[in-house]
Backbone bond lengths (Angstrom), bond angles and torsions (degrees), N, CA, C in turn:
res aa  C-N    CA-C-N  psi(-1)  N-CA   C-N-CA  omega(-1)  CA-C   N-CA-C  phi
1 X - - - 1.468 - - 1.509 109.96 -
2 X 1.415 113.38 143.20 1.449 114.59 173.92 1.453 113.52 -67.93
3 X 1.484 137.92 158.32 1.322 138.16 125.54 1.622 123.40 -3.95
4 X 1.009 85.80 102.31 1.935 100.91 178.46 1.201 122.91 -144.38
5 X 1.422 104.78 -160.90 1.410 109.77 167.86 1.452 120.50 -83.57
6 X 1.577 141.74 138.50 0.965 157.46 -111.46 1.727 86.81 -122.78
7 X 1.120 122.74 151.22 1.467 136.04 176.59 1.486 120.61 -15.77
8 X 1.520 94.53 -63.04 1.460 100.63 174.41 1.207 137.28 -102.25
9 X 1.368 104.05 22.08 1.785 121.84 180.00 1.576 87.41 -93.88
10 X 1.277 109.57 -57.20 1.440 115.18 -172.27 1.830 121.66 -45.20
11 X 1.437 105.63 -38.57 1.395 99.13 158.11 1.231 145.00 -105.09
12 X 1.272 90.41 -19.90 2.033 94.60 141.51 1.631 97.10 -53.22
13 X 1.376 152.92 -126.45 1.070 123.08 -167.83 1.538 146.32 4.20
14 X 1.339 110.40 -82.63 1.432 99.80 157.35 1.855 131.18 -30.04
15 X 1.455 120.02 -55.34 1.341 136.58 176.53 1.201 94.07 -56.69
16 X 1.195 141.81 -27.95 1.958 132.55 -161.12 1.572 96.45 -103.63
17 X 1.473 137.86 -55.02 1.420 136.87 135.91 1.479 128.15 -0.36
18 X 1.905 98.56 -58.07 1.846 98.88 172.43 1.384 82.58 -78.54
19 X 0.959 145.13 -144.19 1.349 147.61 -137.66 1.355 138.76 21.22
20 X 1.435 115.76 -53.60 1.228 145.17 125.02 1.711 115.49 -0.55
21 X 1.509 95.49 -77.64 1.452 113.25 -177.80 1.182 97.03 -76.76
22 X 1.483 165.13 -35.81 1.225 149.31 -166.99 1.577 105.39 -74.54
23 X 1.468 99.83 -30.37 1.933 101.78 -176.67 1.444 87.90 -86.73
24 X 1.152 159.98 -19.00 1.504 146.98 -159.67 1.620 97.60 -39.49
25 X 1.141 102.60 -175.68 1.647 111.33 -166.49 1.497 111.15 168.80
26 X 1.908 105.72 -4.86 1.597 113.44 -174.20 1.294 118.23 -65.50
27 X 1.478 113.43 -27.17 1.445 125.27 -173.31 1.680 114.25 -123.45
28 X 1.496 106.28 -176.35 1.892 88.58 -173.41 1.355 113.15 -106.74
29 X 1.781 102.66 13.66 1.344 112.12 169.83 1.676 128.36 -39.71
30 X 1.405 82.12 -48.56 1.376 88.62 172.02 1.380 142.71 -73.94
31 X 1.106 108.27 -1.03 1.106 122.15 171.20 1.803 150.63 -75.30
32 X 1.629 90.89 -22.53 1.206 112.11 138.82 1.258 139.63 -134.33
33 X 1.772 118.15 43.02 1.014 113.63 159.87 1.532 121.92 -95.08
34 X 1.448 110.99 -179.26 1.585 101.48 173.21 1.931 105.43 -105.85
35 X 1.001 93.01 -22.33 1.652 91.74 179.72 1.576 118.93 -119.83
36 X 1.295 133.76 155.23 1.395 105.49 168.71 1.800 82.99 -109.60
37 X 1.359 94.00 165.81 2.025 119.39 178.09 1.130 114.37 -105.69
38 X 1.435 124.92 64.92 1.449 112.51 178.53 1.450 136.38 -63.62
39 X 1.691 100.97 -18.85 1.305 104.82 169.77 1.291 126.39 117.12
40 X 1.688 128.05 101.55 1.135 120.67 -143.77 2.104 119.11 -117.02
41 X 0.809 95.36 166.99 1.668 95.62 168.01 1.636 115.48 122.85
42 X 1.340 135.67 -154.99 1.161 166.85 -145.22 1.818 102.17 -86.06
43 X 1.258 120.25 77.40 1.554 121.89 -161.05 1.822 86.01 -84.89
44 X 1.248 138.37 32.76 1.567 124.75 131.21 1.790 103.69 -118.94
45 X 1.002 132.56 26.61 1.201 121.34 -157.26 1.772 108.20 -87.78
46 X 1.009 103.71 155.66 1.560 132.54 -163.54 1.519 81.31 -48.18
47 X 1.532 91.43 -96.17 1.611 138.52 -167.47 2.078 100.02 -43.13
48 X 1.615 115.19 116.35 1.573 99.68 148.90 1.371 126.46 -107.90
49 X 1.182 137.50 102.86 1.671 139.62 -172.82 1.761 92.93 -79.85
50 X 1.753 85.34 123.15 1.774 101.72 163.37 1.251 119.19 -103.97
51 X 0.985 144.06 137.46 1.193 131.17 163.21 1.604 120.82 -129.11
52 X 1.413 137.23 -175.90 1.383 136.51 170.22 1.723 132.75 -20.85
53 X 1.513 73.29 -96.78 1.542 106.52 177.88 1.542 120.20 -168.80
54 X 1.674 126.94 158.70 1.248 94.03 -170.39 1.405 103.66 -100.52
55 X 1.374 107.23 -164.48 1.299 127.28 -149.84 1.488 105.95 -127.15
56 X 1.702 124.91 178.74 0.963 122.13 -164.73 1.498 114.85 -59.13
57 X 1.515 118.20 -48.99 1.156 137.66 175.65 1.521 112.97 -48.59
58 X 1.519 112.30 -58.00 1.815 117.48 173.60 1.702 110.13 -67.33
59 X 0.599 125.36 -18.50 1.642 138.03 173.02 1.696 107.75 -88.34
60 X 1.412 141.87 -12.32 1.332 146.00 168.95 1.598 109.58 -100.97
61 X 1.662 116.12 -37.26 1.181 115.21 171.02 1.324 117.84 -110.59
62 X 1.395 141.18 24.07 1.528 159.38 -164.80 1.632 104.90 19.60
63 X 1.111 98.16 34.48 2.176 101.12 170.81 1.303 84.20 -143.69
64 X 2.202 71.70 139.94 1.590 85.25 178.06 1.670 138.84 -95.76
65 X 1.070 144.32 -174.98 1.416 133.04 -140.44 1.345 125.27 -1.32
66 X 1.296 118.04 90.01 1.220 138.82 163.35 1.480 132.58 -107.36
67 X 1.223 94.42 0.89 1.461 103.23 175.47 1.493 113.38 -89.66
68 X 1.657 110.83 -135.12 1.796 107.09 -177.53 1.621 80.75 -84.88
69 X 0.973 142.73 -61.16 1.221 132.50 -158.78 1.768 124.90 -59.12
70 X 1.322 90.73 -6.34 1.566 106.97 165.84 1.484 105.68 -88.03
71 X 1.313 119.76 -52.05 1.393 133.52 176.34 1.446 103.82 -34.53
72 X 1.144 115.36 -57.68 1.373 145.53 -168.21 2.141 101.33 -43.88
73 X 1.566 82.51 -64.68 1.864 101.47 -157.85 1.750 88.74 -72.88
74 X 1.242 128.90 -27.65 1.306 129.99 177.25 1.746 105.06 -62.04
75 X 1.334 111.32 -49.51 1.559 123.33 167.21 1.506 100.98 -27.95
76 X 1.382 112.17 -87.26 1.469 150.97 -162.39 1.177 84.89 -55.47
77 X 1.779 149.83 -55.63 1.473 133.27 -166.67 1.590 107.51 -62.14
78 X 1.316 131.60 -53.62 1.272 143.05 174.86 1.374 112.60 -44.00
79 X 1.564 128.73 -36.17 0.906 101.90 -172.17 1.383 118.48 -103.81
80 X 2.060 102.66 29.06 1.649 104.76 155.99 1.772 104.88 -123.20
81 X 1.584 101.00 37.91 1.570 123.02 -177.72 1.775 91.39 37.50
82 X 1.252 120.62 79.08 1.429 141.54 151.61 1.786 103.57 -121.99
83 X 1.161 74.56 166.82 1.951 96.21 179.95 0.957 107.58 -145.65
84 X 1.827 125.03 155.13 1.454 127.90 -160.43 1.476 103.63 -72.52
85 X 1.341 128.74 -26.92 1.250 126.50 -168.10 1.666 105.82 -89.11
86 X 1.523 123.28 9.42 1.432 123.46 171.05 1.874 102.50 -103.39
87 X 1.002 99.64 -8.60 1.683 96.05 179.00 1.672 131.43 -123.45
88 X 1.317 157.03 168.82 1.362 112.73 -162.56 1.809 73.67 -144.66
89 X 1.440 114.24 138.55 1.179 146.22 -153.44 1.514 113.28 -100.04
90 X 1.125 159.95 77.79 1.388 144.08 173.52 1.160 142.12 -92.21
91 X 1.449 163.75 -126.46 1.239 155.37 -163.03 2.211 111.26 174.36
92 X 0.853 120.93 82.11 1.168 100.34 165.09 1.420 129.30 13.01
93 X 2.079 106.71 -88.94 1.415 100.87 170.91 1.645 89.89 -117.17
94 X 1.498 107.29 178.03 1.621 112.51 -159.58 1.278 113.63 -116.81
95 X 1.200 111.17 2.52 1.914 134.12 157.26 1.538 106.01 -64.22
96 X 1.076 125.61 145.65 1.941 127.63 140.54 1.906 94.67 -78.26
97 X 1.978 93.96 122.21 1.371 99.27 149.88 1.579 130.01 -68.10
98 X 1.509 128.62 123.45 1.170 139.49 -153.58 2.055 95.61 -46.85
99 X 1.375 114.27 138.10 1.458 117.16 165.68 2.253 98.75 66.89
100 X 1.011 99.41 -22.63 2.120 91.79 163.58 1.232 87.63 105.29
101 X 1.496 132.09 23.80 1.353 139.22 174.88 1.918 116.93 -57.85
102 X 1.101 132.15 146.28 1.124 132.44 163.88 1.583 118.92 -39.32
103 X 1.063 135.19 104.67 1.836 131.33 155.26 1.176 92.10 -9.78
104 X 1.544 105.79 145.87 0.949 116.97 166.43 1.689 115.27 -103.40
105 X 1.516 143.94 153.44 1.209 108.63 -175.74 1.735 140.40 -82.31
106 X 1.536 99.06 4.29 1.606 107.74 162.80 1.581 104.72 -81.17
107 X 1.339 123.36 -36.03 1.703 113.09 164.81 1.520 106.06 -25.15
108 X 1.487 101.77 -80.00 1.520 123.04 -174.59 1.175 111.55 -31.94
109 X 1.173 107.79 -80.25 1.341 120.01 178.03 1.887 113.25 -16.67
110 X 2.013 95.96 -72.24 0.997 101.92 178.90 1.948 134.13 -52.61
111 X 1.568 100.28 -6.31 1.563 84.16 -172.05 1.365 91.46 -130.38
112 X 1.373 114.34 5.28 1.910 106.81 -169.51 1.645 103.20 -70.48
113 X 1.536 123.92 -0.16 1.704 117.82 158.75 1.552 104.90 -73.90
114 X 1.150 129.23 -8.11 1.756 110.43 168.55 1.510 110.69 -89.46
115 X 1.193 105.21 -41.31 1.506 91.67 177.57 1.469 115.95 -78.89
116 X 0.921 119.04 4.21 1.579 113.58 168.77 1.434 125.62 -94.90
117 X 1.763 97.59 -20.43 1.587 105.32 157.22 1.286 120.32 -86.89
118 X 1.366 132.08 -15.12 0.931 136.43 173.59 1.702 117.92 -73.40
119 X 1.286 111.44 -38.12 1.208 131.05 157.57 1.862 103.48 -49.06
120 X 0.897 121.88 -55.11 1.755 126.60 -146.19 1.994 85.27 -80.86
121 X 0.918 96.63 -35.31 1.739 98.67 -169.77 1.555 95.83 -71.42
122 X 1.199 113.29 -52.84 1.937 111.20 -156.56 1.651 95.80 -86.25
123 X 1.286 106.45 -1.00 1.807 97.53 179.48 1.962 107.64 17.65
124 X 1.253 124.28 82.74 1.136 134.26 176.47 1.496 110.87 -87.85
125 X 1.579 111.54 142.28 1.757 106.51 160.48 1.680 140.68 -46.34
126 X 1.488 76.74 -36.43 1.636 111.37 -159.91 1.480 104.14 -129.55
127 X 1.186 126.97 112.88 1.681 148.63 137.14 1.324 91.77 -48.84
128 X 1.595 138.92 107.60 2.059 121.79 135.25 1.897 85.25 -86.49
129 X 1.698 93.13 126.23 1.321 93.21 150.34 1.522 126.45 -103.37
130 X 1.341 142.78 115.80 1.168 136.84 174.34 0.855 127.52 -50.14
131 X 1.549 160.78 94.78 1.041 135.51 155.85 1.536 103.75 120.67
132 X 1.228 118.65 -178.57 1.223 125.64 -179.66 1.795 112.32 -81.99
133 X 0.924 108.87 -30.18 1.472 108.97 179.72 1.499 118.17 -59.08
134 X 0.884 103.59 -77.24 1.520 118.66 177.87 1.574 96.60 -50.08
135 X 1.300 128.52 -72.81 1.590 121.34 -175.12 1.364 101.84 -22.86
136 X 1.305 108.00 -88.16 1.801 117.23 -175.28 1.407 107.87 -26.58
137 X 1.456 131.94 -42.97 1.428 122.51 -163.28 1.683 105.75 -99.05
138 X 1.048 127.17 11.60 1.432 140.90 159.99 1.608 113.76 -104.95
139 X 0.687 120.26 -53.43 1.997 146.23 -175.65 1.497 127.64 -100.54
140 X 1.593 109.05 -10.59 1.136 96.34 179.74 1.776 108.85 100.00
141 X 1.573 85.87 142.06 2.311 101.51 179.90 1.811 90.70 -89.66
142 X 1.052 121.79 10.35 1.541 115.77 -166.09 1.582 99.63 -99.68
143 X 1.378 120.67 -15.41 1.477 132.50 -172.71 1.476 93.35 -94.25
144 X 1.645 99.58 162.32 1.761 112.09 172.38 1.460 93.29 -133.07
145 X 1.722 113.39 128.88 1.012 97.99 -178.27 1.940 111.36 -66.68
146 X 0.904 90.65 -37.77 1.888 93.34 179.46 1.629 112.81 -45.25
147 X 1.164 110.86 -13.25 1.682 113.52 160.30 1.290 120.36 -94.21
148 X 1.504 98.35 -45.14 1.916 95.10 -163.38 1.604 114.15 -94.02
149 X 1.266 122.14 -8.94 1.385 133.21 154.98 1.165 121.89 3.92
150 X 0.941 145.25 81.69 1.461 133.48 164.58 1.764 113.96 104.17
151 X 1.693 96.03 10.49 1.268 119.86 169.74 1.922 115.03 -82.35
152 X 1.087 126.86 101.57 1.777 115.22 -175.34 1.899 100.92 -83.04
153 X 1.421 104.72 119.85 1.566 95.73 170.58 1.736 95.21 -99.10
154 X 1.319 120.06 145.92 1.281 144.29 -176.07 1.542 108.56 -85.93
155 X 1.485 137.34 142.34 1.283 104.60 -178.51 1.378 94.94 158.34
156 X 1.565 117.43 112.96 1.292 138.87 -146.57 1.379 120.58 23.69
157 X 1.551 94.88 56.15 2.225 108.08 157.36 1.854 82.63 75.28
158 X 1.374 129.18 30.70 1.471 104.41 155.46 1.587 89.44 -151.65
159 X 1.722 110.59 179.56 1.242 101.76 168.95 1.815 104.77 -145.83
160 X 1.409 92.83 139.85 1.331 103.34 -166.35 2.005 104.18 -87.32
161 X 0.981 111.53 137.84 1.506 121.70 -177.89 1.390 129.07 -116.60
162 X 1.475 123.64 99.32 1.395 103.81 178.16 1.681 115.71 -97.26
163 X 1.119 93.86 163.69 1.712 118.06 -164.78 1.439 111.22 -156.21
164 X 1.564 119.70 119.18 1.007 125.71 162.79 1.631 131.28 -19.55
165 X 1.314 127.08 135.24 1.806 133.00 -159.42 1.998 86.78 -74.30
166 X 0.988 94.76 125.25 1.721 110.71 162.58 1.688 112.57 -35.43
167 X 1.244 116.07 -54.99 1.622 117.45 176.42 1.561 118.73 -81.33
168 X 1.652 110.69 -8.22 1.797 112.96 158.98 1.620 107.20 -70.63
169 X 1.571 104.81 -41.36 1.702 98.21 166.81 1.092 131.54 -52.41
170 X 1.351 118.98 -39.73 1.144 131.15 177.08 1.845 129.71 -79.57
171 X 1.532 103.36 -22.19 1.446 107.60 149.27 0.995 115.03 -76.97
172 X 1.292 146.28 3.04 1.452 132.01 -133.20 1.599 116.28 171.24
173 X 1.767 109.98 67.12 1.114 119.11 -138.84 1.483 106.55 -80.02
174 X 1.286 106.99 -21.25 1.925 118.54 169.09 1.728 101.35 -44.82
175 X 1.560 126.11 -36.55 1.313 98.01 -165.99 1.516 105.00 -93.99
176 X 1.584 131.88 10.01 1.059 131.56 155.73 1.268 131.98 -26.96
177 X 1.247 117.35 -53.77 1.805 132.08 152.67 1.356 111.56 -40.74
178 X 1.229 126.34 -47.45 1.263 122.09 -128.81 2.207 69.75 -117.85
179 X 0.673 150.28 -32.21 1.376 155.15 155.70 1.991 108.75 -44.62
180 X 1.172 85.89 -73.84 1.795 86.83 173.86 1.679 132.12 -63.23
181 X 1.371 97.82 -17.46 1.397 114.26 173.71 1.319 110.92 -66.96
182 X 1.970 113.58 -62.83 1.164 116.01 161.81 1.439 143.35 -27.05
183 X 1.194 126.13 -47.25 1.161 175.92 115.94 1.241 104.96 8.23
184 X 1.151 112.15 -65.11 1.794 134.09 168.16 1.032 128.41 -74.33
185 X 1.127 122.02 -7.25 1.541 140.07 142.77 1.603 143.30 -93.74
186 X 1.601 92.52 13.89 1.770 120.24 179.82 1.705 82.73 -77.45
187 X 0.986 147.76 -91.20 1.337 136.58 -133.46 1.347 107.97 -42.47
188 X 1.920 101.07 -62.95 1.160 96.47 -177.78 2.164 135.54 -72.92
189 X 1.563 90.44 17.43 1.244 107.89 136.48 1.555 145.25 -53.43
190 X 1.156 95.41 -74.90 1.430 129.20 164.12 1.605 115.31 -43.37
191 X 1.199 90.54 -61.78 2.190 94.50 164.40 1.407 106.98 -62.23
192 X 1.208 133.29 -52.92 1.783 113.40 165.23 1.217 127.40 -52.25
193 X 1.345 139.98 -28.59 1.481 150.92 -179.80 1.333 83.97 -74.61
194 X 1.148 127.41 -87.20 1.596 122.27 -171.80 1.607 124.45 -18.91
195 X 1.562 101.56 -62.94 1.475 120.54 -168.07 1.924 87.68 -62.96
196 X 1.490 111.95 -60.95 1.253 106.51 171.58 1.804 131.87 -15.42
197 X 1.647 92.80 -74.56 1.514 108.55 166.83 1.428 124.23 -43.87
198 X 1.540 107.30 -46.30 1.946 114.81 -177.34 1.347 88.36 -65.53
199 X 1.275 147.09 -19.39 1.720 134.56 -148.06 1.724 83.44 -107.21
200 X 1.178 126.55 10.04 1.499 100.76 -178.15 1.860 122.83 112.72
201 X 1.863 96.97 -34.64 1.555 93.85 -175.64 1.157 119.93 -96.86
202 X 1.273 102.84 93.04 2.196 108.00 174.44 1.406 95.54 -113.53
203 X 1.296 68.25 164.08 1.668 107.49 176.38 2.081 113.79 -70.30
204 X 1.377 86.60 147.31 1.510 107.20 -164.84 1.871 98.56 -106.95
205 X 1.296 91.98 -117.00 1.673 92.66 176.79 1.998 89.87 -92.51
206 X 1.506 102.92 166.25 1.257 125.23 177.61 1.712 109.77 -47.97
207 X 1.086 108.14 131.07 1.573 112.07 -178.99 1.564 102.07 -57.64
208 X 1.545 124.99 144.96 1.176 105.23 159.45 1.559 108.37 -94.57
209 X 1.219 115.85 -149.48 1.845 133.09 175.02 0.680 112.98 -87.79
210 X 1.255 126.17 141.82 1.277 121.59 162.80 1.386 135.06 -52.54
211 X 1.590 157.47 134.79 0.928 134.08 173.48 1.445 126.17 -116.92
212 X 1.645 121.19 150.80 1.190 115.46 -154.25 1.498 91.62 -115.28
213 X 1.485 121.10 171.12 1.797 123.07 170.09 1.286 101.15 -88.22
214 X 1.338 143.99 -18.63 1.574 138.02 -177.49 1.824 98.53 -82.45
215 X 1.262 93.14 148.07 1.165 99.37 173.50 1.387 120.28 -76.97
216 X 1.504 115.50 179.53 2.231 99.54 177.69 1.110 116.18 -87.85
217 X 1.549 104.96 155.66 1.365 114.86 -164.33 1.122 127.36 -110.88
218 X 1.400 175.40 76.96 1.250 143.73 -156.28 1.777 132.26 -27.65
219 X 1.002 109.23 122.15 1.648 92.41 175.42 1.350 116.86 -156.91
220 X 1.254 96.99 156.11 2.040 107.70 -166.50 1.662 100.48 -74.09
221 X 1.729 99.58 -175.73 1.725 100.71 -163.80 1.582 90.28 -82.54
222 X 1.409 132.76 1.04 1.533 124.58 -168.86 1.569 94.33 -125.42
């Protein structure tokens, strides 16, 4: 890990961030949810899991994946003997879209400054992006996740990873394999970022996104 803030600077930060996001008001997300999800776990942790948006369940208890698809990523942590409280979990935007609808892209727009501070504070090894959302806004709309899956691109002393959304597994039990496989190849992630870092390549200021000339789009977890 680079030079940062020290254990408890970091969640004093983080904690002032949720707050922040619980008063948001930029978008109309909020407007009918009951909770906002700012996003929970391990504020030095290795590992950052992105995902969508939350859902009925993360929107009743304001932490995110708690539903089957939490059930799910809890599965998938164990079987690289991790636990939810060693990794710290986030959300695209931090509203539930009304009915589990797609973000819209002024949502995005509007809250993608928390996750980028949230990012800058937990300085993580590892980006898992869930799903198509998050991939695209790390990597680019030019990627499919159904190709680049389980592909790690390297890239300012960390490496960002996409992996199929926990609840595409779960519609869609063929990519189960192809989910746990991934999965099983996080460590030896993590040992390249490392070996990476001892060789010289860290991180400077926070990577930004990639950016594309099309404007945003809506799009499903496939």
């Amino acid at each position: 890990m680079s030079d940062g803030p020290t254990g408890g600077d970091r969640a004093a930060q983080l904690a002032a961030i949720a707050e922040r996001i619980r008063a948001c008001k930029d978008c109309r997300l909020h407007e009918k949810a009951t909770n906002a999800v700012p996003g929970h776990g391990n504020v030095n942790a290795e590992l950052l899991f992105i995902g969508e948006a939350p859902g009925k369940n993360e929107d009743e208890q304001g932490l995110p994946f708690v539903g089957r698809s939490g059930a799910y990523l809890d599965y998938l942590l164990k079987l690289i003997d991790l636990e939810r409280e060693q990794v710290f979990i986030a959300n695209m935007v931090k509203h539930r879209p009304p009915d589990n609808r797609d973000p819209l892209a002024d949502e995005l727009e509007a809250c993608k400054h928390f996750l980028d501070e949230q990012f800058a504070v937990i300085d993580p090894l590892v980006i898992i992006t869930l799903g198509r959302f998050s991939m695209e806004y790390y990597l680019g709309k030019h990627n499919k996740i159904s190709r680049v899956h389980g592909r790690p691109v390297y890239r300012d002393g960390r490496a960002f990873y996409p992996i199929f959304h926990p609840a595409a597994a779960l519609r869609n039990p063929q990519l189960r394999w192809d989910m746990e496989d991934d999965i099983k190849r996080l460590p030896e992630v993590i040992a390249e970022v490392k070996k990476r870092r001892a060789g010289g390549d860290v991180p400077g200021d926070p990577p930004q996104p990639e950016e594309d000339d099309d404007p945003p789009e809506q799009l499903s977890l496939f």
